[in-house]
N, C-alpha and C positions, 0 to 999 in steps of 0.2 A: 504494500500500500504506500502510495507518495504520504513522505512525510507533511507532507502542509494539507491534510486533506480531514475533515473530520467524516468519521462515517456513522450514522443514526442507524438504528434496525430496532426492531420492535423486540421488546424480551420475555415479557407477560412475566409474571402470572398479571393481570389484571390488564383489559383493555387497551391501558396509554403506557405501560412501563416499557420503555424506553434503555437500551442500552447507545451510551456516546462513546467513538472509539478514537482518540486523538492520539499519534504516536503509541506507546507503551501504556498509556493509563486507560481508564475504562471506568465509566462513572455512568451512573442513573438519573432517568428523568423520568418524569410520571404529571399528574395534575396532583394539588394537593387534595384533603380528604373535602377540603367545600364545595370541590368541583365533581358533579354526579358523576358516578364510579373513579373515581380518582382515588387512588391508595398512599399515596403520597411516601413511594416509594424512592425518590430522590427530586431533585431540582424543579419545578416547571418550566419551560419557557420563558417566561419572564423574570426567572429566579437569573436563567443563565444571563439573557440580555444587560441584567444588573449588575449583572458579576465581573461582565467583560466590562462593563464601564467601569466599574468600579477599580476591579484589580488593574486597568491600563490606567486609568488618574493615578491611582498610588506609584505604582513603579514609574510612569514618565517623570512625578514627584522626586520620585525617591533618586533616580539617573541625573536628573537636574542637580539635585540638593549635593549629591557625591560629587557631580561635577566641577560645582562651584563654591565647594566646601563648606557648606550655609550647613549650622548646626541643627538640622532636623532627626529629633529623636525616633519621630514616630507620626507617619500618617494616620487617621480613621477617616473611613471616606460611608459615609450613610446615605442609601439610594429608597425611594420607594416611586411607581409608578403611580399615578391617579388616574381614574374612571377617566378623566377626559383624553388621558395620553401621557400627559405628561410625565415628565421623569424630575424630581426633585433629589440632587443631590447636593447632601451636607457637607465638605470639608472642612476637618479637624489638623491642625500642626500643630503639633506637641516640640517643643525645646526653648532654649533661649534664644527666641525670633522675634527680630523688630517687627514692625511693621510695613514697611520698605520690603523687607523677605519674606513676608506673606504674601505681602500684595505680588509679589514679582511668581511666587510659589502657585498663587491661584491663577495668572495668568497662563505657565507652564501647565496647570491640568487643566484648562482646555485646551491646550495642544496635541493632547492624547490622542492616538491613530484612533481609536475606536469612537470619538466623542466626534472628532474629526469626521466619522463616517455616518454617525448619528444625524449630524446636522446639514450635513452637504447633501446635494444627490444624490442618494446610490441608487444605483442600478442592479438588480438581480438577473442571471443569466440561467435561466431554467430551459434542458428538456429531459426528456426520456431518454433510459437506456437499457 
């Protein structure tokens, strides 16, 4: 399998359970238990879409902060989606940071490739195979 490729396949027991196949690892999706038959067997959909933003804010954070020696202890970056769409995300910088290094720090995540791809056009390139 190409490495840059993730592959989805259904794994049951339960209707939506989900096996995700990325490189060497191998993690579960499902609907959670409020979603009819959903067993909430790992992640939803929208768990993962959170997660890629989330985990890409932190690390472009955290790449920046090493880069430019800025004493960042520690990201928390807090996502939740709302009924209308939106995506509200919280960041948190934990260390001895001016304000000058925050503000420069929340600029850099939104520079995140995946925030980047949220907000721009994307295009999906779907067919059968």
């Amino acid at each position: 399998m190409d490495k840059n490729k993730v592959v989805v396949e259904e794994a049951g027991p339960g209707p939506f359970v989900q096996t995700v196949k990325v490189r060497d690892h191998n993690v579960l999706a499902d609907e959670p238990l409020t979603f009819p038959e959903g067993t909430d067997k790992g992640f939803s959909p929208n768990d993962f879409l959170l997660s890629a933003l989330g985990t890409c804010t932190s690390i472009t954070v955290r790449m920046y902060a090493r880069l430019k020696k800025i004493p960042l202890d520690k990201t928390v970056v807090k996502l939740e989606r709302l009924a209308s769409g939106e995506i509200v995300r919280e960041i948190e910088f934990k260390g001895n940071l001016s304000s000058e290094q925050k503000d420069k720090l929340f600029q850099i995540a939104n520079k995140c490739p995946i925030h980047k791809a949220l907000t721009d056009k994307l295009t999906i390139a779907s067919k059968i195979i």
